[in-house]
PALUMKE-69715 format. One record per residue (C-alpha): residue number from 1; residue in one letter; z negated, x negated, y. Coordinates in Angstrom, 3 decimals. Each point is the difference from the previous one (the first is absolute). Example, Ala and Ser with C-alpha at 12.3 -4.5 7.8 and 13.67 -1.06 7.14 Angstrom:
2
+-----+--------+----------+----------+----------+
: num : residu :       zz :       xx :       yy :
+-----+--------+----------+----------+----------+
:   1 :      A :   -7.800 :  -12.300 :   -4.500 :
:   2 :      S :    0.660 :   -1.370 :    3.440 :
+-----+--------+----------+----------+----------+
% end
This chain:
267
+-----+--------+----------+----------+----------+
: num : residu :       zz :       xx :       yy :
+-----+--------+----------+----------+----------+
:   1 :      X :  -28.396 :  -19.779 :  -22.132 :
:   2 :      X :    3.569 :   -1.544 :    1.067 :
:   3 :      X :    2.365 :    2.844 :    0.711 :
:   4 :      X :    3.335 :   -0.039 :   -1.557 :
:   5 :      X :    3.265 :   -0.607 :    1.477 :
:   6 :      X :    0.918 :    3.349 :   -1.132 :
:   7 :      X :   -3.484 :    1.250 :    2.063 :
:   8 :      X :    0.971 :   -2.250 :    2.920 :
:   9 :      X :    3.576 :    1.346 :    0.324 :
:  10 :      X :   -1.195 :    3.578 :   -0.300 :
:  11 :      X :   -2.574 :   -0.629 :    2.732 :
:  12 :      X :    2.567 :   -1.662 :    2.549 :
:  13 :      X :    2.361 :    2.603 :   -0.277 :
:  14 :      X :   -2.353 :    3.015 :    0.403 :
:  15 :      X :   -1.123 :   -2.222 :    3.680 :
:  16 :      X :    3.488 :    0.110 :    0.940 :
:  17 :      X :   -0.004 :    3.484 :   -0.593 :
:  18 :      X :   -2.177 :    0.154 :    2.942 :
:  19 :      X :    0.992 :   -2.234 :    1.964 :
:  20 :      X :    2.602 :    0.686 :    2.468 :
:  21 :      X :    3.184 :   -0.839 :   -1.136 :
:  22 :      X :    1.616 :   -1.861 :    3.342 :
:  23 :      X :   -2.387 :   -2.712 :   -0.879 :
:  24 :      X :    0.365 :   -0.530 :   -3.927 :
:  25 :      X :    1.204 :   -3.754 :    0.824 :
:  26 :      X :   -3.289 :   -0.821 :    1.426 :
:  27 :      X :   -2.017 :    1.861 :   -2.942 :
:  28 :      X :    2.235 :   -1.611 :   -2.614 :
:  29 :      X :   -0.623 :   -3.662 :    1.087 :
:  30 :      X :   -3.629 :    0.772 :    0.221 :
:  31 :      X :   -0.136 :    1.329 :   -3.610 :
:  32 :      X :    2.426 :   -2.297 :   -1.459 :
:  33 :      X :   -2.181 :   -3.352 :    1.102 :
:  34 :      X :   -3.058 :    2.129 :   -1.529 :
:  35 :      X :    1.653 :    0.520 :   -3.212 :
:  36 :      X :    2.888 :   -2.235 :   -0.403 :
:  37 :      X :    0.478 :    0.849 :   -3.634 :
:  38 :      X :    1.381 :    3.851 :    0.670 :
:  39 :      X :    2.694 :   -1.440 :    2.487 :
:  40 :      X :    3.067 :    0.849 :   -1.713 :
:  41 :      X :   -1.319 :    3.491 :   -1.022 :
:  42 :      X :   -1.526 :    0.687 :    2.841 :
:  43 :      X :    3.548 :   -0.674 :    2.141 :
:  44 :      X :    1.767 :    2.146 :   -2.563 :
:  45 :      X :   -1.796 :    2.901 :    0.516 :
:  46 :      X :   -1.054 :   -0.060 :    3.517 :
:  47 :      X :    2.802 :    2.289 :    2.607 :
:  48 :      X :    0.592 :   -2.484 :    3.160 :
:  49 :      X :    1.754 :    0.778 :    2.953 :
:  50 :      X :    3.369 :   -1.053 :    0.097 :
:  51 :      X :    0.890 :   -3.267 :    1.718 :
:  52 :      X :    3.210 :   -0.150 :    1.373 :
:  53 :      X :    2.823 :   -3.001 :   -0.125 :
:  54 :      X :    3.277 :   -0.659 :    0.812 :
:  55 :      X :    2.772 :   -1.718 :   -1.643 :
:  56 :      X :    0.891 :   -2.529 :    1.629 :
:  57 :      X :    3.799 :   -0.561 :   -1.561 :
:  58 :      X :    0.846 :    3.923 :    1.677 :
:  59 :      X :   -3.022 :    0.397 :    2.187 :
:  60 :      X :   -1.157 :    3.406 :   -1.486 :
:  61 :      X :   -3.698 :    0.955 :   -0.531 :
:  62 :      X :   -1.293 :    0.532 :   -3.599 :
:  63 :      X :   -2.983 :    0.822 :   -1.791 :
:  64 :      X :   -2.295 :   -2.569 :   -1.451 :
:  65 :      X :   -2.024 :    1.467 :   -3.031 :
:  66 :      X :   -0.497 :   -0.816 :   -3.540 :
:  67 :      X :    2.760 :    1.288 :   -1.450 :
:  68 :      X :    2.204 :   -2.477 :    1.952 :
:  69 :      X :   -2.367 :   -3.045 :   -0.272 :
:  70 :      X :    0.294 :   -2.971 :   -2.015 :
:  71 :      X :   -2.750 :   -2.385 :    0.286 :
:  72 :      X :    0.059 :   -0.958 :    3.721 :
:  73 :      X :    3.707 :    1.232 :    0.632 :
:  74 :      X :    1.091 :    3.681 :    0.865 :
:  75 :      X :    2.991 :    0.947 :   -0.798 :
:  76 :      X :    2.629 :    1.907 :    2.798 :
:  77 :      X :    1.978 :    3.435 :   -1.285 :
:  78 :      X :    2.648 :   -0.850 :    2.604 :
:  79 :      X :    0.948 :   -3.756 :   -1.380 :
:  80 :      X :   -1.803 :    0.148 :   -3.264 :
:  81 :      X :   -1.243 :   -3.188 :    1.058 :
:  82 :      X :   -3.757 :   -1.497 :    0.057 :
:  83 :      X :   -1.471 :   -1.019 :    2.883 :
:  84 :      X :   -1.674 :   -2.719 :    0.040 :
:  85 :      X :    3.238 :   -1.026 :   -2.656 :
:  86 :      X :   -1.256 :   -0.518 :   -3.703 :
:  87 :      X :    2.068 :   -0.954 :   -2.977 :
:  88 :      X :   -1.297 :    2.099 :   -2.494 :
:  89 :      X :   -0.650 :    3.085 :    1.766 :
:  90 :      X :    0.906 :    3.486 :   -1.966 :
:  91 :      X :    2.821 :    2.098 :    0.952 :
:  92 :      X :    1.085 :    3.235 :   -1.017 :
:  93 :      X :    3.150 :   -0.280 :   -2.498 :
:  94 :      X :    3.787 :    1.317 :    1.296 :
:  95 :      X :   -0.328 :    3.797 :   -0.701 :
:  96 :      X :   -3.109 :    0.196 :    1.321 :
:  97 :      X :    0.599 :   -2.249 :    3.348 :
:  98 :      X :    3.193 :    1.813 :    0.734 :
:  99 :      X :   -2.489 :    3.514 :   -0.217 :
: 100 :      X :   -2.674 :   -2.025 :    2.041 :
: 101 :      X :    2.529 :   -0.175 :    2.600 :
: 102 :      X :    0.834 :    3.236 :   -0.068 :
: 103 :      X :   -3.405 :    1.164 :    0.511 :
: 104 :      X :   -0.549 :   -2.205 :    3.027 :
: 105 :      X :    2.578 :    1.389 :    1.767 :
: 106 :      X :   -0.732 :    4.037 :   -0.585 :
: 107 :      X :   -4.057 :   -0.582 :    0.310 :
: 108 :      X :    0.655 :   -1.960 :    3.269 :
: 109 :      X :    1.604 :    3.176 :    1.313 :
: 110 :      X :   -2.236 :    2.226 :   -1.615 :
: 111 :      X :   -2.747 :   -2.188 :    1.852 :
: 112 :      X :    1.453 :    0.692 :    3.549 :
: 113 :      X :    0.529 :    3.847 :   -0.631 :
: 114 :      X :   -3.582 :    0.743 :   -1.600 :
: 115 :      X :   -1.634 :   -2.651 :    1.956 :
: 116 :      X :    1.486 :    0.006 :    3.435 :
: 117 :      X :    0.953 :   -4.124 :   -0.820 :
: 118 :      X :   -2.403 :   -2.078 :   -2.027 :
: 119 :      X :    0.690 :   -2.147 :   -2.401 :
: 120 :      X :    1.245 :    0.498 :   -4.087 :
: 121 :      X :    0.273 :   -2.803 :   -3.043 :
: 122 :      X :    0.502 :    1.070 :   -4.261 :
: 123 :      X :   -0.009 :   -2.021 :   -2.049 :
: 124 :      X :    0.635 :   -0.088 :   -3.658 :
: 125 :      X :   -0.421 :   -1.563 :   -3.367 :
: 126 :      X :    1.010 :    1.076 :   -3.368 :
: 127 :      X :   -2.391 :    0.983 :   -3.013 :
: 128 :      X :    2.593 :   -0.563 :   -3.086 :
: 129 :      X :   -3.158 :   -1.576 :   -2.048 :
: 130 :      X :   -1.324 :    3.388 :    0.089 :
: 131 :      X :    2.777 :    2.613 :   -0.011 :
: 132 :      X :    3.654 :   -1.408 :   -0.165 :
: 133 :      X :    1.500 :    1.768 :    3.750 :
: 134 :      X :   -3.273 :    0.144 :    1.647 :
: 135 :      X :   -0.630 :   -1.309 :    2.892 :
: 136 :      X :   -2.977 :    0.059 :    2.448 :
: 137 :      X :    0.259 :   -0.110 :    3.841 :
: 138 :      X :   -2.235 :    0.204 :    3.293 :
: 139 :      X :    0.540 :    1.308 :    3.500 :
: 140 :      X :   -1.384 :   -0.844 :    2.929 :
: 141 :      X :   -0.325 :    1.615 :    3.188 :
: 142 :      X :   -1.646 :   -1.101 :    3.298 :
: 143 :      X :   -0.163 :    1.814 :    3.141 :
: 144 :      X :   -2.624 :   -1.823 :    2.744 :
: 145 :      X :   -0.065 :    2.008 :    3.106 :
: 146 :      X :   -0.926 :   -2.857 :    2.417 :
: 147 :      X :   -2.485 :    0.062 :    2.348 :
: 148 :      X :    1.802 :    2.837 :    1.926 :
: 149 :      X :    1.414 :    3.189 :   -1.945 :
: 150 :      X :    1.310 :    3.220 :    1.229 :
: 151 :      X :   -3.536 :    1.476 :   -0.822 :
: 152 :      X :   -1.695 :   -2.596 :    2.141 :
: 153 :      X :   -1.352 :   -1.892 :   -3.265 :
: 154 :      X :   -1.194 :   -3.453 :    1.018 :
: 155 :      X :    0.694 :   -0.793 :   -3.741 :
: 156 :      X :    1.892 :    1.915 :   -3.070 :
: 157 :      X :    1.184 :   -1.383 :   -3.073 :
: 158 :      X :    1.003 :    1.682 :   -2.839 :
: 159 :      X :    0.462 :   -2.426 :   -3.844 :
: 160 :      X :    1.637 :    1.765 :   -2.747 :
: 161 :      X :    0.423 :   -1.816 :   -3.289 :
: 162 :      X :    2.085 :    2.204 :   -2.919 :
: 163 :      X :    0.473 :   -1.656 :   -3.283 :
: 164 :      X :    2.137 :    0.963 :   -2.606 :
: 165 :      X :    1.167 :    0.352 :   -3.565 :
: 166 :      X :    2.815 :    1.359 :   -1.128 :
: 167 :      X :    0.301 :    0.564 :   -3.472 :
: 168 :      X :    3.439 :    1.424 :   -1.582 :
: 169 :      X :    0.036 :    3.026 :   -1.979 :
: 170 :      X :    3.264 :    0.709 :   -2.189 :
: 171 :      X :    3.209 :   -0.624 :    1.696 :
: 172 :      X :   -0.149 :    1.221 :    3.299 :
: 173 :      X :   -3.918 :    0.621 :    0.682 :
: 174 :      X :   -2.940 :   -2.457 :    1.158 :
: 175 :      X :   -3.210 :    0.752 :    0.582 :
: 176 :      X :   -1.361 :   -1.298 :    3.446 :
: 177 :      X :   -4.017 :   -0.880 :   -0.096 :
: 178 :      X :   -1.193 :   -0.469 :    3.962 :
: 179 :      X :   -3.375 :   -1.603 :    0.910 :
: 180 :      X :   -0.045 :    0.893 :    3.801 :
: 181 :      X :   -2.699 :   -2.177 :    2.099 :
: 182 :      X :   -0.136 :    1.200 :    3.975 :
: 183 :      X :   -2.138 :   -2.073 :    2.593 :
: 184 :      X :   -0.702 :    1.516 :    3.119 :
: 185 :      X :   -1.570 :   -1.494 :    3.247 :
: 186 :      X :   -0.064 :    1.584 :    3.361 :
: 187 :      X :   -2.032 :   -0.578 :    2.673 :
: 188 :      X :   -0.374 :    1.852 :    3.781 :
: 189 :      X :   -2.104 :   -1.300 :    2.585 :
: 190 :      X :   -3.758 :    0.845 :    0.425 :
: 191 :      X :    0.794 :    3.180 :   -1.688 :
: 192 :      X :    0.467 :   -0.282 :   -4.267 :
: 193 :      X :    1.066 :   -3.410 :   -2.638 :
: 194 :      X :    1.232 :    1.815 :   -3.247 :
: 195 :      X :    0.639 :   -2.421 :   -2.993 :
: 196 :      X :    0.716 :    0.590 :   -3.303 :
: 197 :      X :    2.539 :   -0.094 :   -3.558 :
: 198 :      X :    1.147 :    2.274 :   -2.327 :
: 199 :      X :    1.532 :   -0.329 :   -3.516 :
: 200 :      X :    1.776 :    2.463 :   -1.988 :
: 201 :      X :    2.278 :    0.287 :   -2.980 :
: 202 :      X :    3.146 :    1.964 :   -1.224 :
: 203 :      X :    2.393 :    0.149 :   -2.462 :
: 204 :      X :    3.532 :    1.573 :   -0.097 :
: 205 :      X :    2.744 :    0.391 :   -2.681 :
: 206 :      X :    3.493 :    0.292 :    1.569 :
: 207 :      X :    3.339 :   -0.510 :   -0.596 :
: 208 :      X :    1.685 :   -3.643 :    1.014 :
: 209 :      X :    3.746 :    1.540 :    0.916 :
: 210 :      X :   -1.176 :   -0.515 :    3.834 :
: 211 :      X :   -1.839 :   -3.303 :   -0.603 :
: 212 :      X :   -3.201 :   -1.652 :   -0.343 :
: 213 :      X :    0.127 :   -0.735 :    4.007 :
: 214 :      X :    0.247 :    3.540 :    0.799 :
: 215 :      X :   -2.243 :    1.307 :   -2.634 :
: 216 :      X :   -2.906 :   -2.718 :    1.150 :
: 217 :      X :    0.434 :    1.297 :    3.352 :
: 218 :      X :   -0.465 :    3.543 :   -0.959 :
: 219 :      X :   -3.208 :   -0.924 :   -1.618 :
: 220 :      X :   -1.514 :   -1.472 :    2.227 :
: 221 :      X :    1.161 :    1.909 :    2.755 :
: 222 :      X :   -2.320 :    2.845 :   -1.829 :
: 223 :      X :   -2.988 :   -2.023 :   -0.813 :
: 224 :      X :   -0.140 :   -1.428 :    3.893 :
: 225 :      X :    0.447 :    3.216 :    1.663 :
: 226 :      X :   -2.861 :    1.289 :   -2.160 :
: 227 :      X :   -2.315 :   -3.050 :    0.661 :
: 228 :      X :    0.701 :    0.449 :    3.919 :
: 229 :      X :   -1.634 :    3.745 :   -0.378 :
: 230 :      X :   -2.835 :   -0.876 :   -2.305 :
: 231 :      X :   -1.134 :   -2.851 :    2.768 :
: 232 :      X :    0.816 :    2.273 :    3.118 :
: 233 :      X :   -2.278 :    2.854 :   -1.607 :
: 234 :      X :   -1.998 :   -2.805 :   -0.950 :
: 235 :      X :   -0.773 :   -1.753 :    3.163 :
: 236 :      X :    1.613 :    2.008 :    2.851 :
: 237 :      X :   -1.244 :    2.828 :   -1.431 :
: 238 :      X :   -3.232 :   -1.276 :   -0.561 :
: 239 :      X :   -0.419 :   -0.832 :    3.611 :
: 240 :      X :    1.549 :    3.807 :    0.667 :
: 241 :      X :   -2.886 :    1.373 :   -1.929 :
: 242 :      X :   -2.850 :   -1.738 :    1.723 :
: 243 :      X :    1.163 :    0.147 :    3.121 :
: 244 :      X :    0.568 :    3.847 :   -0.366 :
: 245 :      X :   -4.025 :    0.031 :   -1.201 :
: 246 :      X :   -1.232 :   -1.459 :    3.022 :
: 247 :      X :    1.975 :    2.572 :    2.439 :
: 248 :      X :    1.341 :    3.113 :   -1.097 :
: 249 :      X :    3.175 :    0.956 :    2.336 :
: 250 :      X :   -0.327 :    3.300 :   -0.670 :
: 251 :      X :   -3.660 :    0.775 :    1.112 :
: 252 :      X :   -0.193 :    2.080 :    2.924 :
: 253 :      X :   -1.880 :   -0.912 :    3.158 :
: 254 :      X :   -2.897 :    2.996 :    0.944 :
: 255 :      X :    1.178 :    2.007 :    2.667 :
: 256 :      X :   -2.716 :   -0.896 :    2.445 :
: 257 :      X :    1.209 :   -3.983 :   -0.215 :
: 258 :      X :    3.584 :    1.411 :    0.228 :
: 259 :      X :   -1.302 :    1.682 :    3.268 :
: 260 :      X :   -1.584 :   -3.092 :    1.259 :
: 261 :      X :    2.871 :   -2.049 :   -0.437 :
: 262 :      X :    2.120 :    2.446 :    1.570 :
: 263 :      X :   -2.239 :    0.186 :    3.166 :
: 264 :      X :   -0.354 :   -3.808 :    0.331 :
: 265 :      X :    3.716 :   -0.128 :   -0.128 :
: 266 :      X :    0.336 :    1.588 :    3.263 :
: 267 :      X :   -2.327 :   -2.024 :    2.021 :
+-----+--------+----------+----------+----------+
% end
């Protein structure tokens, strides 16, 4: 029996799911020349790491994802220009550039106050078709570490991909629907490699008098800080918890070793 593409995408995506995530490029070209057929799905639903760029008209870095691809061509938030240059790529219209812009500038700072530096792209594109005034958007954030942090990581990168919608309600409301997706990868020395994604969702009704760019911010300002618990209990804690079961602090030594040691000590 031939399984479907349906079967076949379902299959490669619950792999990934156990694969770790640092090496989804390798995994995807392996599954993409086995099943050719589920490329395009397969791309549109797998979370990569994000690559970085940098425009080369004002020599700032940017995000490459999908949401700023067009064929081969990726386009910059700083210039609005594609790189490598296309005629036909799509741009976002007036209102919603001059708001792009915006954006760029407040998440960049946001970036270096929640993320010690790093580097911030959003993007946006409107959704008239649907809903005339909606609009959908997506945030990036990426912090890598290096190979030397001040925890003495050799390697720590942290990939956080928000998307979007806004939706307006009445005259001065819009509902905000976030899909959150956080990639974490940190690595120490001959002593623990922890891996891993998260994806979560939220949506918030609030009032537009301050602005969409605000409003975003406030969003997902509360659906990161809640991912960053969930994978420190997660992980950290994880670690915490067995680490704990193999040596309890609090035990107390007999009295006789506590003697022992003491006499050995003054030898």
């Amino acid at each position: 029996m031939t399984a479907t593409e349906d079967e076949k995408l379902a299959a490669a995506l619950d792999l990934l799911k156990r694969l770790p995530p640092s090496r989804v490029y390798t995994y995807l070209e392996c599954l993409l020349e086995l099943a050719p057929e589920i490329a395009e799905d397969l791309l549109a639903n797998v979370d990569q790491p994000l690559q970085v760029a940098k425009d080369k008209k004002l020599s700032k870095q940017y995000l490459l994802c999908d949401y700023n691809r067009d064929g081969d061509s990726y386009r910059s938030p700083w210039s609005n220009e594609y790189e490598p240059a296309t005629d036909d790529g799509v741009k976002p219209k007036e209102s919603l550039r001059k708001l792009e812009v915006e954006g760029n500038e407040v998440f960049q700072q946001y970036c270096g106050q929640y993320y010690d530096g790093g580097i911030s792209s959003f993007y946006l594109w409107d959704q008239e078709e649907e809903e005339p005034g909606s609009f959908a958007g997506s945030l990036l954030f990426k912090k890598d570490c290096g190979k030397i942090s001040k925890a003495g990581m050799e390697k720590g990168v942290w990939d956080a991909v928000h998307v979007v919608e806004a939706l307006p309600k009445g005259k001065d409301q819009a509902e905000y629907k976030l899909t959150s997706t956080v990639m974490l990868s940190a690595t120490k020395k001959d002593l623990f490699k922890l891996e891993g994604n998260l994806t979560r969702q939220m949506e918030r009704t609030l009032p537009t008098k301050q602005g969409h760019v605000p409003n975003i911010g406030m969003v997902v300002e509360e659906l990161e800080g809640g991912m960053r618990n969930s994978l420190q209990q997660v992980y950290f804690g994880w670690c915490e918890q067995v680490v704990s079961s193999i040596r309890n602090s609090g035990m107390k030594l007999p009295e006789k070793v506590i003697e022992d040691l003491k006499a050995k000590a003054k030898v």
